[in-house]
SERO-793934 format. One record per residue: residue number from 1; residue in three letters; y, z, x of N, C-alpha, C in turn. Coordinates in pm, whole numbers, plus 50000, padded with zeros to 5 digits. Example, Ala and Ser with C-alpha at 12.3 -4.5 7.8 and 13.67 -1.06 7.14 Angstrom:
<nodes>
     n   res   n_north    n_up   n_east   ca_north   ca_up   ca_east   c_north    c_up   c_east
     1   ala     49431   50780    51319      49550   50780     51230     49670   50780    51320
     2   ser     49775   50708    51285      49894   50714     51367     50003   50787    51290
</nodes>
This chain:
<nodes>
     n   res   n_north    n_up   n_east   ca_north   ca_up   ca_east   c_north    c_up   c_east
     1   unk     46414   47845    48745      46426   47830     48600     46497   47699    48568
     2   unk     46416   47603    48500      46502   47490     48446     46580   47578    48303
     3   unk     46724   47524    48318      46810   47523     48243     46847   47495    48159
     4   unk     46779   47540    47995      46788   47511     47877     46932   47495    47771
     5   unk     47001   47635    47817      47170   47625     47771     47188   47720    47859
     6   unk     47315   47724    47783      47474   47804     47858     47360   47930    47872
     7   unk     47275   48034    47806      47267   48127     47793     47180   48165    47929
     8   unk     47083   48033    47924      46967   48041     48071     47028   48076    48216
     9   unk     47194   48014    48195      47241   48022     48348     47286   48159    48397
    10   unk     47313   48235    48284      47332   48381     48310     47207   48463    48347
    11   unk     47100   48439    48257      46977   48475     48273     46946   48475    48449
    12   unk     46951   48306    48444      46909   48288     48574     46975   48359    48703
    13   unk     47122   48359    48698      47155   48424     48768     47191   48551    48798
    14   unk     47121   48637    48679      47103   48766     48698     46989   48821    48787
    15   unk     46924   48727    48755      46743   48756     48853     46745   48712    48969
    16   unk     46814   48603    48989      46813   48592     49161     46947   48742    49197
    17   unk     47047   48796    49125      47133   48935     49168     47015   49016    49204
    18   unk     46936   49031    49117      46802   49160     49085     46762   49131    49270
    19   unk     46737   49042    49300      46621   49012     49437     46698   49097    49572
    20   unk     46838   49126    49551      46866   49148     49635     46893   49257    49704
    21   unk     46805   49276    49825      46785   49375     49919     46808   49514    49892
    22   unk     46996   49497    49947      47068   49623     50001     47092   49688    49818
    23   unk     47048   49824    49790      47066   49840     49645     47200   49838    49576
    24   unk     47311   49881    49677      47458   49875     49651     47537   49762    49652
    25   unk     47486   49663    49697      47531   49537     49672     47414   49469    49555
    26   unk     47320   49508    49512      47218   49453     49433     47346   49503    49312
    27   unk     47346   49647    49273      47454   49706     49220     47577   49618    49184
    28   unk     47638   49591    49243      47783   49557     49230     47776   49347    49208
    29   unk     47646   49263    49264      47610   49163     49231     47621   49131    49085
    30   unk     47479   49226    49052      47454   49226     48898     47564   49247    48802
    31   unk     47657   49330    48880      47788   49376     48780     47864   49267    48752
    32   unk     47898   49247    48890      48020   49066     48891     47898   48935    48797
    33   unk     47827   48948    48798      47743   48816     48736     47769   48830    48600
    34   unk     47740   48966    48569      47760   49019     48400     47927   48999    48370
    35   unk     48028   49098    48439      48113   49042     48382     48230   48905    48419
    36   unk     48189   48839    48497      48279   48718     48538     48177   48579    48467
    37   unk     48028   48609    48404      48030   48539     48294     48037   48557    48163
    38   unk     48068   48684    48106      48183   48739     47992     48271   48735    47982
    39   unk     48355   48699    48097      48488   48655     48115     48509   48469    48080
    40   unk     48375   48415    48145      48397   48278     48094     48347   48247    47953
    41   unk     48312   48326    47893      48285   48282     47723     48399   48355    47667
    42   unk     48408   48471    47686      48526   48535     47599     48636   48469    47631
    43   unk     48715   48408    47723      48820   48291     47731     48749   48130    47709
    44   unk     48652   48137    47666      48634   47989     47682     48684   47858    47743
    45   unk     48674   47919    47888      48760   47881     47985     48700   47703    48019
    46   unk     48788   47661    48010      48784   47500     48007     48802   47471    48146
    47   unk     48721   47309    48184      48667   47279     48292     48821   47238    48430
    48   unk     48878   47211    48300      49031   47190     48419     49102   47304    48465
    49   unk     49083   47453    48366      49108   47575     48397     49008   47590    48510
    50   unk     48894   47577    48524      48817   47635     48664     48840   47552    48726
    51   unk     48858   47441    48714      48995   47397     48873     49060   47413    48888
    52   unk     49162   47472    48806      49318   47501     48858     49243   47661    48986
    53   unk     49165   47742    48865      49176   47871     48897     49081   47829    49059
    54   unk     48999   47750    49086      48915   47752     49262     49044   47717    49302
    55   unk     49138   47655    49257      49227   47572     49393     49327   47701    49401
    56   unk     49359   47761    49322      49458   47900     49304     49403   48031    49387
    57   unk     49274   48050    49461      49190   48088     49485     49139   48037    49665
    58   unk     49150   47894    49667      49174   47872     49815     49305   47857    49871
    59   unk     49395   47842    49769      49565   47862     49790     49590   48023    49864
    60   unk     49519   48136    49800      49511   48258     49833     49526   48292    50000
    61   unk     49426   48222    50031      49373   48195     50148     49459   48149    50233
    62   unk     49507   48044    50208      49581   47941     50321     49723   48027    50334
    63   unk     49768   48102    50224      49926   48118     50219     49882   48245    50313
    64   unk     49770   48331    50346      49727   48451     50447     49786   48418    50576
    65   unk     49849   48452    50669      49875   48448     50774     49876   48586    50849
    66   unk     49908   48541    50987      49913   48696     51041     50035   48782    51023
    67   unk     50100   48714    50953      50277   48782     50910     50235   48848    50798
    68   unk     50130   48750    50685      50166   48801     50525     50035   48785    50473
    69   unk     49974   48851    50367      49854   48837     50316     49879   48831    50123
    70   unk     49896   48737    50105      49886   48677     49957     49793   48743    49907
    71   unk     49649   48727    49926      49558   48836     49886     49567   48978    49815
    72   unk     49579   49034    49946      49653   49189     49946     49782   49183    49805
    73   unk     49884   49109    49773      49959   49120     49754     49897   49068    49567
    74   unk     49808   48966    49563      49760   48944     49437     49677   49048    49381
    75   unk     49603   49114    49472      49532   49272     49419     49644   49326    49367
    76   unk     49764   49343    49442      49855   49469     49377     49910   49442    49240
    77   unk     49908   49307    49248      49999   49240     49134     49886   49249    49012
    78   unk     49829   49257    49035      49706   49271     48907     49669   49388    48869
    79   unk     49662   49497    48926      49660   49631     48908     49508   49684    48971
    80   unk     49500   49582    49051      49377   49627     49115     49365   49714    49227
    81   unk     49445   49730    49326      49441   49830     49448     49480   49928    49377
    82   unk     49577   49976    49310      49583   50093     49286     49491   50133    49175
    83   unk     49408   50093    49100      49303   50138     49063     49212   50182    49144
    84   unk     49172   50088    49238      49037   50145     49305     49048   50228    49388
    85   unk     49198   50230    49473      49281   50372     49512     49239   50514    49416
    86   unk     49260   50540    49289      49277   50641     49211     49159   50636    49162
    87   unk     49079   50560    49137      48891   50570     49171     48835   50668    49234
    88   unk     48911   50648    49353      48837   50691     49493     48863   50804    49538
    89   unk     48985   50840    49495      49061   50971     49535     49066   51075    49454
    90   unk     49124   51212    49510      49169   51272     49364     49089   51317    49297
    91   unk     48873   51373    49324      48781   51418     49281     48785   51267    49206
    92   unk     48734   51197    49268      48692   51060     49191     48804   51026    49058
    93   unk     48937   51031    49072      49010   51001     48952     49066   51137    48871
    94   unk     48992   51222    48876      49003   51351     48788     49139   51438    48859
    95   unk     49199   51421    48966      49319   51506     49014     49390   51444    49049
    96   unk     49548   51459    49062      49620   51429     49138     49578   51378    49233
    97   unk     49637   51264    49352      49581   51284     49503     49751   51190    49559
    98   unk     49730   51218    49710      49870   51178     49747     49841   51051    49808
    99   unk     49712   50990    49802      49678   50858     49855     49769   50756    49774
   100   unk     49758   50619    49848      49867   50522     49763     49813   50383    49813
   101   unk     49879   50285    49769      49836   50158     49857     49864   50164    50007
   102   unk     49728   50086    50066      49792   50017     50200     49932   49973    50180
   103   unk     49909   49794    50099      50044   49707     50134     49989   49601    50212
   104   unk     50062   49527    50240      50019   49360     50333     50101   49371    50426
   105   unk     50185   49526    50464      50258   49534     50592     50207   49586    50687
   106   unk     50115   49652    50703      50069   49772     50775     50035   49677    50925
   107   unk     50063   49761    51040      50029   49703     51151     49932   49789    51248
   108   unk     49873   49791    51331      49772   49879     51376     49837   49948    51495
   109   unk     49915   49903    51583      49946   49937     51681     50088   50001    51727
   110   unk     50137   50074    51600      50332   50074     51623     50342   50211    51733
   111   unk     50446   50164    51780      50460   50282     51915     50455   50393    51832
   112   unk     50413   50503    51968      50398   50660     51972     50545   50719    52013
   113   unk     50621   50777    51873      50762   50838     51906     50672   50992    51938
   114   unk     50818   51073    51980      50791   51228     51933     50865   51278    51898
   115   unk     50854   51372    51831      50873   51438     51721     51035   51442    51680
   116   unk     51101   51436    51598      51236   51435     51575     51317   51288    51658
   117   unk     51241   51176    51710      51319   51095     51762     51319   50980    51661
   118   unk     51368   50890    51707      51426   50769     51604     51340   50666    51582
   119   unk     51279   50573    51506      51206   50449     51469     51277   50366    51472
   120   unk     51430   50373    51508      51537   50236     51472     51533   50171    51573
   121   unk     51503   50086    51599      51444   49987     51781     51603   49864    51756
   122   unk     51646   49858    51635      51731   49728     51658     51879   49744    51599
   123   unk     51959   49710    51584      52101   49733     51503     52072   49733    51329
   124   unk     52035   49808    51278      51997   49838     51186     52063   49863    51050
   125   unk     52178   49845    50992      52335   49909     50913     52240   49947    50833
   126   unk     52239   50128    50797      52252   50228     50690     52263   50304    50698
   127   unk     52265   50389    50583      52275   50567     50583     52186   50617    50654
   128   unk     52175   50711    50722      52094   50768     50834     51984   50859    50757
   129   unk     51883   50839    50767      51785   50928     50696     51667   51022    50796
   130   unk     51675   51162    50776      51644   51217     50863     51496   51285    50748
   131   unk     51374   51277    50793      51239   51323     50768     51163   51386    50800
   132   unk     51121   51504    50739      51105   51629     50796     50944   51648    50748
   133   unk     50811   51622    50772      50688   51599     50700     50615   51648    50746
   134   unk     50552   51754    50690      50430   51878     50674     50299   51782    50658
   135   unk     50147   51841    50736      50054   51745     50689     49998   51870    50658
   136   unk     49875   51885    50542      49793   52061     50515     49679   51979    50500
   137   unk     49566   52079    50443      49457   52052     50377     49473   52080    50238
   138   unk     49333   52069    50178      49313   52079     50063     49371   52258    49956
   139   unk     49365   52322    50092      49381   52476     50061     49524   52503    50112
   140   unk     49614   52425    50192      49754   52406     50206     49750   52475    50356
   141   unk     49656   52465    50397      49636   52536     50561     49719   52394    50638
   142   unk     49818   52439    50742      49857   52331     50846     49768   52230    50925
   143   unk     49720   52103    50919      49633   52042     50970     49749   52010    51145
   144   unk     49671   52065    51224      49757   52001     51389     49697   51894    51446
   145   unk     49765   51835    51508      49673   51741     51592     49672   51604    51539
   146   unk     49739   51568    51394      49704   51463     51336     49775   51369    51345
   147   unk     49742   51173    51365      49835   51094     51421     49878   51071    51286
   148   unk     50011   51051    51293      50114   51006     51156     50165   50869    51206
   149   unk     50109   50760    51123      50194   50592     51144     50300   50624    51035
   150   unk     50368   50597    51021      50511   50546     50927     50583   50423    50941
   151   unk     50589   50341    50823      50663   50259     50836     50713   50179    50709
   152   unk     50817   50189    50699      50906   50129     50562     51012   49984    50657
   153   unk     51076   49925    50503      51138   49877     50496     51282   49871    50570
   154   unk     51367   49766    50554      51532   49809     50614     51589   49792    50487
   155   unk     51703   49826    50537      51789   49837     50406     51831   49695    50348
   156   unk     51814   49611    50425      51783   49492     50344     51712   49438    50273
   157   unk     51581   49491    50264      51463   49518     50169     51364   49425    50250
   158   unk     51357   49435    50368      51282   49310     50453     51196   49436    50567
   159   unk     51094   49432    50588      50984   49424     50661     51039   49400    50826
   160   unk     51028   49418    50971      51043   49328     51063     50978   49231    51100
   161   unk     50854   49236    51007      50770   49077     51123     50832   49014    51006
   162   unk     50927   49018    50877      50967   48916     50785     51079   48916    50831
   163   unk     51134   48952    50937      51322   48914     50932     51340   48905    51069
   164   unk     51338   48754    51104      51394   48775     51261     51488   48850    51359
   165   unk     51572   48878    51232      51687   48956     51302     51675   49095    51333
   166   unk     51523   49160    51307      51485   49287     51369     51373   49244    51483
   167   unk     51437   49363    51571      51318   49391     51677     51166   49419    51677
   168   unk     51093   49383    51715      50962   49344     51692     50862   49534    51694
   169   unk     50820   49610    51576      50827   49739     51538     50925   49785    51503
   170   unk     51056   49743    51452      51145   49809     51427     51105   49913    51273
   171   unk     51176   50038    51279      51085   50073     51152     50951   50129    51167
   172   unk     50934   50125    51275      50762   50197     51261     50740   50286    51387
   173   unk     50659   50366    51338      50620   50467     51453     50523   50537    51441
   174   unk     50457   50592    51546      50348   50724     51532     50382   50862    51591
   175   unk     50349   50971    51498      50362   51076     51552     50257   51162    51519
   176   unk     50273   51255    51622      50164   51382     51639     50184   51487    51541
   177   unk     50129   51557    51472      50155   51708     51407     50184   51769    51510
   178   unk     50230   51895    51488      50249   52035     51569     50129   52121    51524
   179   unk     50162   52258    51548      50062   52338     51530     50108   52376    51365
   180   unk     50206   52418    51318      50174   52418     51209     50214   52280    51084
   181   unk     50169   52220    51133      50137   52027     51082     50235   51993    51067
   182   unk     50374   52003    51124      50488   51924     51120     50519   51828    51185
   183   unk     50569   51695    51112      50656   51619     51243     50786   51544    51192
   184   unk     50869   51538    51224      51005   51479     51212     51006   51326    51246
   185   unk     51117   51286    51193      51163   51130     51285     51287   51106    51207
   186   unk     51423   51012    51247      51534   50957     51187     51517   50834    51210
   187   unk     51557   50783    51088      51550   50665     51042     51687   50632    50963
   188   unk     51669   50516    50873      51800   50438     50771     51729   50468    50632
   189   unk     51794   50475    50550      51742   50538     50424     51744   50331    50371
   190   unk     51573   50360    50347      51539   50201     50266     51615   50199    50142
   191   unk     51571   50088    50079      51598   50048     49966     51476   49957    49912
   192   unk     51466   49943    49754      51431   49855     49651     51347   49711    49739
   193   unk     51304   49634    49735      51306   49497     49766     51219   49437    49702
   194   unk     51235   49282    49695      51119   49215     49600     50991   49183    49724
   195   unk     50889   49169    49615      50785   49161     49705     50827   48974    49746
   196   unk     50739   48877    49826      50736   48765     49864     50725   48673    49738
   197   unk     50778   48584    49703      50765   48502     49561     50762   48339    49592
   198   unk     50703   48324    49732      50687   48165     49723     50565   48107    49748
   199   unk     50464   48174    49640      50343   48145     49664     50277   48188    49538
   200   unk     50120   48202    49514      50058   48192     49400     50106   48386    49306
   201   unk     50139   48474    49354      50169   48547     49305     50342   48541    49236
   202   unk     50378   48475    49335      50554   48458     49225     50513   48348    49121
   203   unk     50446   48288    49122      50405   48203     48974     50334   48292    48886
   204   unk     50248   48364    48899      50241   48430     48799     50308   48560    48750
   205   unk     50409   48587    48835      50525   48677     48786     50651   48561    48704
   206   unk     50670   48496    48737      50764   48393     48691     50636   48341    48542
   207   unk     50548   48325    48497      50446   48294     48419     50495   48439    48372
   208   unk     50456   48549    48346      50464   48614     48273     50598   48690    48296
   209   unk     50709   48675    48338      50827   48698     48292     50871   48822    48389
   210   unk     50791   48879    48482      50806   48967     48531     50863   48994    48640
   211   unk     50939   49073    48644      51034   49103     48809     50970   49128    48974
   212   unk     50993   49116    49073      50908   49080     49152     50927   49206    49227
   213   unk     51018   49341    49198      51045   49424     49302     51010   49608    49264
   214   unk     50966   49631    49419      50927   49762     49457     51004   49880    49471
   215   unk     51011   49955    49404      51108   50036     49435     51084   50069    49568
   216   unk     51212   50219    49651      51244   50217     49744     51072   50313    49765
   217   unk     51041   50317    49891      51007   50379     49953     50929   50387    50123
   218   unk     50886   50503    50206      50810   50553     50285     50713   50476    50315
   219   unk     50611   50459    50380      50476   50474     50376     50402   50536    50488
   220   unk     50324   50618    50522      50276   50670     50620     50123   50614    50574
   221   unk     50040   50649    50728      49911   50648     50739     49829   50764    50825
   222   unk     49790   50895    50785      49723   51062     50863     49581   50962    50928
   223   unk     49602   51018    51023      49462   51000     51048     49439   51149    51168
   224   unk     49317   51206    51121      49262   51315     51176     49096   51294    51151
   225   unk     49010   51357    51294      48894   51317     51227     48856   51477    51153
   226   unk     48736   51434    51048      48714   51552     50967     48763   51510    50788
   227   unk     48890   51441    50814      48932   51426     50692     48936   51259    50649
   228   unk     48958   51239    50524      48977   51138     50515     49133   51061    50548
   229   unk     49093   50930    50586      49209   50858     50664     49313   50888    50492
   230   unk     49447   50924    50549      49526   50947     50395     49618   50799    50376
   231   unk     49632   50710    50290      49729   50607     50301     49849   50602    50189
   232   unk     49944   50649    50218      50040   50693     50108     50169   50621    50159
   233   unk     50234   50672    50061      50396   50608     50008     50455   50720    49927
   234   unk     50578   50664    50001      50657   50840     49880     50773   50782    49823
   235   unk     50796   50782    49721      50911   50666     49629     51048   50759    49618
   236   unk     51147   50694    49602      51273   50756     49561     51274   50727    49415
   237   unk     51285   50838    49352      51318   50892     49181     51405   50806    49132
   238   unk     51510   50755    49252      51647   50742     49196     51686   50555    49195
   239   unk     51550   50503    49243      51546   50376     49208     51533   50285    49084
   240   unk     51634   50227    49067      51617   50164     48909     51512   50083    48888
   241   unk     51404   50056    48952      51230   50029     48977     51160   50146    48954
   242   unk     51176   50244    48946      51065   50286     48985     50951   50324    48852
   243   unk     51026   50287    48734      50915   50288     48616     50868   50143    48612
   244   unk     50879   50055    48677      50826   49938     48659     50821   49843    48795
   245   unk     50695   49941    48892      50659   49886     49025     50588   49781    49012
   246   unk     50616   49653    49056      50553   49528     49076     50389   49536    49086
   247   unk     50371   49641    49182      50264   49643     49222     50179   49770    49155
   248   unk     50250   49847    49066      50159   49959     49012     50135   50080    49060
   249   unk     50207   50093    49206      50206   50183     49295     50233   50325    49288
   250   unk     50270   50340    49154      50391   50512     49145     50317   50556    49076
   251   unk     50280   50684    49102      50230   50801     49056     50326   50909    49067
   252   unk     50286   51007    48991      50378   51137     48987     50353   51273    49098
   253   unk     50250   51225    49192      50248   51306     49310     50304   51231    49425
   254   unk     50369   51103    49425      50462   51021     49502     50552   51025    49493
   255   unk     50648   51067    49445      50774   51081     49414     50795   51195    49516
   256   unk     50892   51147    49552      50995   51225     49684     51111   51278    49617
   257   unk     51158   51371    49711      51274   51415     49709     51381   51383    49820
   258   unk     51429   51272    49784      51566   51198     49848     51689   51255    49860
   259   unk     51764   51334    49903      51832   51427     49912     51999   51346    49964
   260   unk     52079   51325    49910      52190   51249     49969     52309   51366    49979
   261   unk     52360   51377    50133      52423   51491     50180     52587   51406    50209
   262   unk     52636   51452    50110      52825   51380     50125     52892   51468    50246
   263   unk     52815   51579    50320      52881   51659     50397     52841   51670    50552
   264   unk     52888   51681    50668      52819   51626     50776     52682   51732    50811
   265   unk     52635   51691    50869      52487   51683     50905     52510   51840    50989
   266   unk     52461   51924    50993      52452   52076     51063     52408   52051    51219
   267   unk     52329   51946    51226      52271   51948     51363     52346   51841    51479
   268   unk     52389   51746    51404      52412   51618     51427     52548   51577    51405
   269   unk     52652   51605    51473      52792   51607     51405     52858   51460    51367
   270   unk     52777   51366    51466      52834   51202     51482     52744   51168    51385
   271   unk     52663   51238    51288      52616   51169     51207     52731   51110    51066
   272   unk     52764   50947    51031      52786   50930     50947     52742   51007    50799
   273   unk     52900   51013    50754      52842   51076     50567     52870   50969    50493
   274   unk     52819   50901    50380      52663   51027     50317     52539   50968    50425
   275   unk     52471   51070    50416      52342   51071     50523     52220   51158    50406
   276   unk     52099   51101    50438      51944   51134     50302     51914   51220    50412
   277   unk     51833   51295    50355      51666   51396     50374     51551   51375    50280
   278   unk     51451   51420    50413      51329   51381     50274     51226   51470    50330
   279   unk     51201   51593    50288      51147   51715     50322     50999   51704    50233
   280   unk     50872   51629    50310      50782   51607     50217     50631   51634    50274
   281   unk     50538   51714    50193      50435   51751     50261     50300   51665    50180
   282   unk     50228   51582    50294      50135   51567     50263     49964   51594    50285
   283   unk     49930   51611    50178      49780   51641     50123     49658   51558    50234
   284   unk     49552   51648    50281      49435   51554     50369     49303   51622    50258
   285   unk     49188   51492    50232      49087   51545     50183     48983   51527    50272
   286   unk     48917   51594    50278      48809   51617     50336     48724   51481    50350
   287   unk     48656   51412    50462      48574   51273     50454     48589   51202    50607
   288   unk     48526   51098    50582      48550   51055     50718     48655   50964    50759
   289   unk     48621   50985    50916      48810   50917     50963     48806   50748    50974
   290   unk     48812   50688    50902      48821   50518     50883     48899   50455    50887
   291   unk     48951   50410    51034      49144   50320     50967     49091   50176    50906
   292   unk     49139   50114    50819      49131   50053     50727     49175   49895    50789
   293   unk     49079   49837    50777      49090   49685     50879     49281   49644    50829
   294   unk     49379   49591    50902      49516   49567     50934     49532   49471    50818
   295   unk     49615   49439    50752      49643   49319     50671     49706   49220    50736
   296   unk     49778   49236    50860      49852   49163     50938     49801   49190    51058
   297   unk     49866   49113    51178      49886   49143     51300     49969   49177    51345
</nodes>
């Protein structure tokens, strides 16, 4: 098609979307053509704006490493992963579901603890947090057998592949269910932290005025086959974030119960007071078992 106006180029490039093959990407083609050129008339987006925005766009890219994924981290900041999260889950949007974001931390390979032992690999300073986590089905039957990844923050609000001064997995682990879907582990009770801000997402939090930090929490990853892979996070209530997650992340079937005990520990007598609990059962839906390509290495 020679190109008469602005209107022909949409035209045109709706019909070469139409040609294509696979119907679910023909689908989702036609969609992005329709609205990312409704997006350029309804902003009447000027020619130095679509350069800033390609170079903001291969910036994305370059700031990706195997530590950190800018990407990942600009979906959250936009409200896009956890949309297509709560899309997907939850009878397509219509229920509750205990799914949550990945994150740009997740690693594929963190050692295999068992059951009731520790994730703390390095000198770690905090309150000792001991986790006590049920996995069921849809009908609240015990799922056994299922691998549990976990892995949060330190109490410095840092990640270990972001802080040299932890041991390399510190913070992370896998465990097995039991027979009736339990598994334990002790840990340091996290905290709050800001997400990364020296790259194209802290400009547009600093652009629109906005704070850069996550409240405290968890994150695990179920994987059993039969069900769907579960990717969740369980937040503390008691974080002064947690009505206004950077990333959009909090729902009201995430919320934990953080339990802070001023009195010594029943099992554990050398345990420092105050010492957390976090007695929390999570939900598997039915689907297939997919671990979800790594954001890092």
């Amino acid at each position: 098609m020679i190109i008469a106006g602005e209107q022909d180029v949409t035209a045109a490039a709706l019909a070469v979307m139409e040609r294509t093959s696979d119907p679910r990407l023909r689908q989702i083609m036609v969609s992005l053509v329709k609205h990312l050129h409704g997006f350029v008339r309804d902003v009447r987006l000027t020619e130095r704006e679509f350069r800033d925005a390609t170079a903001l766009i291969a910036e994305l890219g370059k700031l990706s490493t195997d530590t950190h994924n800018e990407v990942v981290l600009m979906a959250g900041s936009l409200g896009v992963s956890p949309l297509v999260c709560l899309l997907n889950n939850g009878d397509q949007g219509n229920t509750e579901t205990d799914q949550s974001l990945l994150g740009p931390f997740w690693r594929l390979n963190s050692p295999r603890v068992e059951n009731g032992g520790s994730i703390v690999r390095s000198e770690t300073p905090g309150a000792p947090l001991f986790v006590s986590g049920r996995v069921v089905d849809k009908d609240a039957r015990p799922v056994a057998g299922a691998e549990v990844d976990v892995w949060h923050a330190s109490p410095v609000g840092l990640y270990e592949n972001q802080d040299p001064g932890q041991t390399d997995m510190n913070l992370r682990g896998k465990f097995m269910t039991d027979q009736d879907g339990r598994f334990a582990f002790r840990s340091v009770m996290m905290v709050g932290y800001p997400i990364p801000t020296n790259g194209v997402v802290g400009r547009l939090l600093e652009a629109q005025s906005r704070h850069p930090y996550r409240p405290a929490h968890l994150h695990a990853l179920i994987f059993k086959p039969g069900f769907k892979v579960l990717i969740s996070q369980v937040y503390d209530p008691n974080d002064p974030h947690i009505d206004s997650d950077v990333q959009f992340g909090v729902t009201q079937a995430l919320i934990g119960k953080f339990v802070r005990h001023e009195t010594p520990h029943p099992a554990a007598s050398e345990v420092p007071t105050p010492w957390y609990s976090l007695d929390h059962t999570y939900r598997l839906e039915a689907g297939e078992a997919v671990l979800p390509r790594p954001p890092i290495k």
